[in-house]
RODRENRO-774029 format. One line per 10 residues: number of its first residue (from 1); their letters; for each residue x, y, z of C-alpha. Coordinates in nm, 4 decimals, m for minus. Layout:
BEGIN
NUM = A = X:Y:Z; ...
***
This chain:
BEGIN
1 = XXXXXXXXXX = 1.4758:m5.3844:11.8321; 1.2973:m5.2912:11.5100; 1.3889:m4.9724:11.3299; 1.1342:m4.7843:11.1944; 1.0124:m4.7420:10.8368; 1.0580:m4.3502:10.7597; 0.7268:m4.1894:10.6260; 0.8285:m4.0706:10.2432; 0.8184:m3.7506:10.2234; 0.5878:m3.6346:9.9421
11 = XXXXXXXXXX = 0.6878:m3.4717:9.6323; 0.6854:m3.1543:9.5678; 0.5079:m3.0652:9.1859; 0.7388:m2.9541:8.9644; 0.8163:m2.6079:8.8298; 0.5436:m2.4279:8.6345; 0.7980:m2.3188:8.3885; 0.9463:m2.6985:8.3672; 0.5893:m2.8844:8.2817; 0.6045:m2.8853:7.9609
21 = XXXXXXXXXX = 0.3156:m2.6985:7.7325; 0.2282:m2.6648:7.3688; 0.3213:m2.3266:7.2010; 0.0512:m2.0976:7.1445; m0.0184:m2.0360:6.7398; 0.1476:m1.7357:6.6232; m0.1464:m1.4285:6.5215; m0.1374:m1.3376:6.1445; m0.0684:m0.9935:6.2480; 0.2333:m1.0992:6.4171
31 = XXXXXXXXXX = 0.3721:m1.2436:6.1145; 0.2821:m0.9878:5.8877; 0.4984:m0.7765:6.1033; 0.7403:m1.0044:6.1207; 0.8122:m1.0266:5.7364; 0.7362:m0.6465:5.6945; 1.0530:m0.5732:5.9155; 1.2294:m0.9031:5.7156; 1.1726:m0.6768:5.3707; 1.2622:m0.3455:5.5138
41 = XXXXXXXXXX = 1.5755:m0.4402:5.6944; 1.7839:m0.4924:5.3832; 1.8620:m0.1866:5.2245; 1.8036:m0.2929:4.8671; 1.4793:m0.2821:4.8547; 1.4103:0.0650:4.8971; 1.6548:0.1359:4.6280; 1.5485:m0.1287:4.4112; 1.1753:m0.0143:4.4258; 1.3258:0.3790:4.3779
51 = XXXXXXXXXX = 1.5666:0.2743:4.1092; 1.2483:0.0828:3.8912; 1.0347:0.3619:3.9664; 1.2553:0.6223:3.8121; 1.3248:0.3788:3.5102; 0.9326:0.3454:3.4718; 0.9313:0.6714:3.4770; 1.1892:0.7860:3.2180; 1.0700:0.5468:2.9545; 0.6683:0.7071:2.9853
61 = XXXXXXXXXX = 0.8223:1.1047:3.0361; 1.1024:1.0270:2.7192; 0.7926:0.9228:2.5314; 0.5944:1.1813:2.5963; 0.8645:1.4564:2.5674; 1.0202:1.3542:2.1963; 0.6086:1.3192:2.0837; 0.6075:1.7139:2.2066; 0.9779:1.8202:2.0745; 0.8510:1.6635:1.6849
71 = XXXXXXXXXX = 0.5379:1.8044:1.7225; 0.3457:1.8996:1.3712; 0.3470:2.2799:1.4284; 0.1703:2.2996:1.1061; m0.1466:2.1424:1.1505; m0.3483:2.3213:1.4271; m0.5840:2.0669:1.3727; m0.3534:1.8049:1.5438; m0.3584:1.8342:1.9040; m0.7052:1.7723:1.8621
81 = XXXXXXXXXX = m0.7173:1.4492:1.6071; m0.4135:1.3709:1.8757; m0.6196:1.3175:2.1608; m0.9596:1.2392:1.9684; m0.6858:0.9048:1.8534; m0.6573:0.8220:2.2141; m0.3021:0.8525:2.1577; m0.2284:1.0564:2.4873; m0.3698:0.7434:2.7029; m0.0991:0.5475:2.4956
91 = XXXXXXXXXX = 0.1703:0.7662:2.5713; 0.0836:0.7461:2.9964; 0.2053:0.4154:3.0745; 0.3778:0.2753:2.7212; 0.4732:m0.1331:2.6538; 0.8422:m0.0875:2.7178; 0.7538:0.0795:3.0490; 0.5124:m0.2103:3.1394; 0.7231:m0.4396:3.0455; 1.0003:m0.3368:3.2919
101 = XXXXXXXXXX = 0.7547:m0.2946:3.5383; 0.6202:m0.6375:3.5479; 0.9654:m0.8054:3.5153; 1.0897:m0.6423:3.8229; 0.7712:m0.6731:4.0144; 0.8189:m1.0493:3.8975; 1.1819:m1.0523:4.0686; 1.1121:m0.8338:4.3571; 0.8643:m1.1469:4.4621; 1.0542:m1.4010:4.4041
111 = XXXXXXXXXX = 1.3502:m1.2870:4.5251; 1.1359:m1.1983:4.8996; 1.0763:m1.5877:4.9189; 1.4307:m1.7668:4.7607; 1.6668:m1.4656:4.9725; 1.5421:m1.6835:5.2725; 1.6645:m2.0170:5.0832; 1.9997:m1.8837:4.9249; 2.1121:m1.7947:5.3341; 1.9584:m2.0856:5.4791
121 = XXXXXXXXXX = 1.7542:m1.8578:5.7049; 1.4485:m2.0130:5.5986; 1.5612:m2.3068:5.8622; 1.5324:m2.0630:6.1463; 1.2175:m1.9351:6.0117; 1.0322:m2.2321:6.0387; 1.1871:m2.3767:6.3297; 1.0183:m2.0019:6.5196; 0.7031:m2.1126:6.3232; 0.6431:m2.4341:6.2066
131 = XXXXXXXXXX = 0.3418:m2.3277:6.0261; 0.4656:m2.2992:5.6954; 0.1792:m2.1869:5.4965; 0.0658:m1.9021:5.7935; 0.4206:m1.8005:5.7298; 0.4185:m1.7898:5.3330; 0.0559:m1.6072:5.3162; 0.1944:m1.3245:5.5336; 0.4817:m1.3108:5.3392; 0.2584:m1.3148:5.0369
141 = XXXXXXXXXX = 0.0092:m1.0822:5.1316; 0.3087:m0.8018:5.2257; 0.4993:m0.8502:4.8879; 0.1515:m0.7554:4.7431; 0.1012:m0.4556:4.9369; 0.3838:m0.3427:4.8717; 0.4104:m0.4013:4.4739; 0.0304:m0.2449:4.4975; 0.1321:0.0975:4.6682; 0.4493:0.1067:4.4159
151 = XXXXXXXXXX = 0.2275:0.0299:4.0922; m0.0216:0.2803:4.2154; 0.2640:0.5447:4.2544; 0.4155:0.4919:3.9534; 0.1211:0.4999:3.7567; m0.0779:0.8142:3.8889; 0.2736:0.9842:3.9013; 0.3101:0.8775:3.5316; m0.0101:1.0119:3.4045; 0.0630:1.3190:3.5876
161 = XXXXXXXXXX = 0.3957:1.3778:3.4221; 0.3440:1.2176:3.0844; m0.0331:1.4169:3.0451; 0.1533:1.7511:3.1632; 0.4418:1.7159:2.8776; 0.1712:1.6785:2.6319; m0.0549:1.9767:2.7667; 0.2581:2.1901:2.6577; 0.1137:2.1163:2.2977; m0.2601:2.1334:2.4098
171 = XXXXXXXXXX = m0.3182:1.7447:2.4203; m0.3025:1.6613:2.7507; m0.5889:1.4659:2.9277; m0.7346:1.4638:3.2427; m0.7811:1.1378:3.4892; m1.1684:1.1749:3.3991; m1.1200:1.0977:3.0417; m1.2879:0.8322:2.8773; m1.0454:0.5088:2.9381; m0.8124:0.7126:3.1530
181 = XXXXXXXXXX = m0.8844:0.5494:3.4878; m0.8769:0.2098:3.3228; m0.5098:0.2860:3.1923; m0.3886:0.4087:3.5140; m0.5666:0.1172:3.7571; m0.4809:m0.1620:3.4814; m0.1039:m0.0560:3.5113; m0.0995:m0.0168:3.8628; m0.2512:m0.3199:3.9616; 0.0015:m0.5054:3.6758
191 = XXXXXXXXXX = 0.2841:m0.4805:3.9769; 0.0831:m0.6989:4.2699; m0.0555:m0.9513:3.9742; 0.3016:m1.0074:3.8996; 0.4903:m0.9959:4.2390; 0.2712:m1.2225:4.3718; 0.3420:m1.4697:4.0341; 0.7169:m1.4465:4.1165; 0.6508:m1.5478:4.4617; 0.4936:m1.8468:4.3276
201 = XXXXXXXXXX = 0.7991:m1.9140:4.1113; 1.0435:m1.8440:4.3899; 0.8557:m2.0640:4.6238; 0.8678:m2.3114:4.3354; 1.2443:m2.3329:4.2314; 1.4091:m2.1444:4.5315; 1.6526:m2.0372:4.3684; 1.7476:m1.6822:4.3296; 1.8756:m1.6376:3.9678; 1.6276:m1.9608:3.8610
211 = XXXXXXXXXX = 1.3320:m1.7551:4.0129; 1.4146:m1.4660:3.8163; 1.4641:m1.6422:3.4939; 1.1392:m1.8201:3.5445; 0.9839:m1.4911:3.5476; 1.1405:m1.3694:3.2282; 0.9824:m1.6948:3.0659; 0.6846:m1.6884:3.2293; 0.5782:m1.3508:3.2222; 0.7733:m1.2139:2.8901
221 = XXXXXXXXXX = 0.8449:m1.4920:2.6532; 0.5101:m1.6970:2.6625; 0.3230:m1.3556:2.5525; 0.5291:m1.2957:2.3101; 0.5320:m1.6784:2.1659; 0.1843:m1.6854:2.2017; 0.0665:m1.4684:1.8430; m0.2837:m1.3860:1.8031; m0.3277:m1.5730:1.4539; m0.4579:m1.8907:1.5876
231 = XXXXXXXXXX = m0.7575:m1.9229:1.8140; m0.5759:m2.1805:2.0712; m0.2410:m1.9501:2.0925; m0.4476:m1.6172:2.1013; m0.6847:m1.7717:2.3870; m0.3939:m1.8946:2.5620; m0.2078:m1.5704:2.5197; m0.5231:m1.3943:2.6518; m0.4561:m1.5918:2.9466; m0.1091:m1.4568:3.0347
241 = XXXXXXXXXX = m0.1435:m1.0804:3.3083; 0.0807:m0.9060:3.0278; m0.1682:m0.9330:2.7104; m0.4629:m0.8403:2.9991; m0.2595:m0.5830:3.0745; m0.2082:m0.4878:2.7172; m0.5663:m0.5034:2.6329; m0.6736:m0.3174:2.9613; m0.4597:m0.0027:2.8088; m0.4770:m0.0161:2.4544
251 = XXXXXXXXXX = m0.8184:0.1924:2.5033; m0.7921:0.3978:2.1661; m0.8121:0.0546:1.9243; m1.0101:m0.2169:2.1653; m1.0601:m0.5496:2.0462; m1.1216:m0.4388:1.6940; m0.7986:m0.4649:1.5936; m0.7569:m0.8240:1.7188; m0.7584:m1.1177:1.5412; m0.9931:m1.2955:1.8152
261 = XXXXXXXXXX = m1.1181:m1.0143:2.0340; m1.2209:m1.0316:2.3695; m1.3483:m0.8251:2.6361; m1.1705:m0.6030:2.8981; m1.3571:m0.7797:3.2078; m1.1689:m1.0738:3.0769; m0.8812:m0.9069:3.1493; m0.9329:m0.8245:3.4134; m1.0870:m1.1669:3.5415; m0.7406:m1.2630:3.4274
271 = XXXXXXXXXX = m0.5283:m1.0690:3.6649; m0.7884:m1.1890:3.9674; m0.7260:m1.5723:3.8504; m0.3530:m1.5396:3.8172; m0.3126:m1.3601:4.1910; m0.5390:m1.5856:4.3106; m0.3792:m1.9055:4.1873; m0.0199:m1.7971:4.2063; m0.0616:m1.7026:4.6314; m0.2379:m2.0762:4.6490
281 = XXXXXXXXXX = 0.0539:m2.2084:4.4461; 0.3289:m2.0431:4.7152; 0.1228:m2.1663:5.0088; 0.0662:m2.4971:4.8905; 0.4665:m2.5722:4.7543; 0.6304:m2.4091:5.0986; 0.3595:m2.6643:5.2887; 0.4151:m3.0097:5.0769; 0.8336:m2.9754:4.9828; 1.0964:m3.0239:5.2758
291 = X = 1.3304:m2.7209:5.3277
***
């Protein structure tokens, strides 16, 4: 007697949630939330930004207030060869205060990308999101905002302070003075060009206290190696965000006093060029170089 072949039984499909299916590409909005709430979360950098704010501060105000204390009572002519000297707009935003301005913006950028490195979160990071250069532009683009709204705030509240310490002597200016504006965007926008630098650096050496001293180098002690005597040093020297910076605000001398002048839309093509370059630097390195 022959047994009979049982019918298979057919297959049932498999799970939904078991086929497997490619991941959907994370939105750019999504990760510039993402590394917005990455910045925030650690508590030093609202106190870092509040601590170099106040120390921007200081050096412009202690500027402006030992100019007023040793004012020349005796001339009543000199509040007004004072401000006809442009020396008010000098007095709003002066070197040593740009100077610490653009080394910490220069650190606060790099240290947003190596902090990642240093804890070996940047692992996790890209594992979420393998698309490394969507990740670094966000991160990129927030670091500038942020160094942008903390220039501008330091700067207006600057001019404010420092022009309101001189109007005790009657040489205060307002923001509609010839060359004010200039002074007060030019050291605003100084923060962003240089965050966004030091985020080129950190994504660079990713390294923490590397980063930093590449800033110092970079940003500091090429200017200053760079001297205006020679054509080739001064052009590259005009090249560097702090002499654009320095010729964006020295608005009571101009390029007459230079050795090789040159023009303030230079400077200020410079700053485009370097933010430009350095964001296609960090988005480029974090895409080509291995964790």
């Amino acid at each position: 007697m022959t047994t009979p072949t049982p019918t298979p039984m057919p297959t049932a499909p498999a799970p939904a949630a078991l086929v497997p299916a490619g991941e959907p590409r994370p939105r750019f909005l999504d990760l510039l939330a993402a590394e917005w709430l990455k910045l925030w979360s650690l508590r030093s950098t609202a106190w870092s930004l509040a601590a170099a704010a106040l120390a921007v501060l200081a050096f412009n105000a202690g500027t402006s207030w030992d100019t007023r204390r040793y004012w020349n009572t005796e001339d009543a002519s000199y509040a007004d060869r004072f401000v006809a000297e442009g020396m008010p707009l000098l007095h709003a935003f002066t070197t040593n205060a740009g100077t610490l301005m653009m080394l910490f913006a220069g650190a606060f950028g790099a240290l947003a990308v190596t902090g990642e490195y240093s804890s070996g979160l940047i692992r996790t990071t890209f594992a979420a999101v393998p698309a490394r250069r969507s990740v670094m532009a966000a991160r990129t683009a927030v670091v500038a905002a942020v160094a942008t709204v903390f220039g501008a705030l330091v700067a207006g509240v600057s001019f404010a302070v420092t022009q309101a310490i001189l109007g005790t002597r009657g040489a205060g200016v307002p923001l509609d003075h010839p060359g004010a504006l200039r002074v007060v965007a030019a050291s605003a926008l100084l923060a962003p060009v240089a965050a966004i630098a030091g985020v080129a650096i950190g994504a660079l050496v990713r390294h923490g206290p590397g980063a930093v001293v590449g800033c110092v180098v970079v940003l500091l002690l090429l200017p200053l190696l760079l001297t205006d005597d020679r054509h080739l040093s001064a052009v590259l020297g005009h090249a560097l965000p702090y002499r654009a910076w320095l010729r964006l605000t020295d608005v009571p001398y101009g390029p007459e006093g230079l050795v090789h002048p040159w023009s303030a839309a230079g400077a200020w093509t410079v700053y485009a060029l370097w933010a430009l370059v350095a964001a296609a630097v960090a988005v480029t390195a974090v895409h080509r170089r291995d964790q």
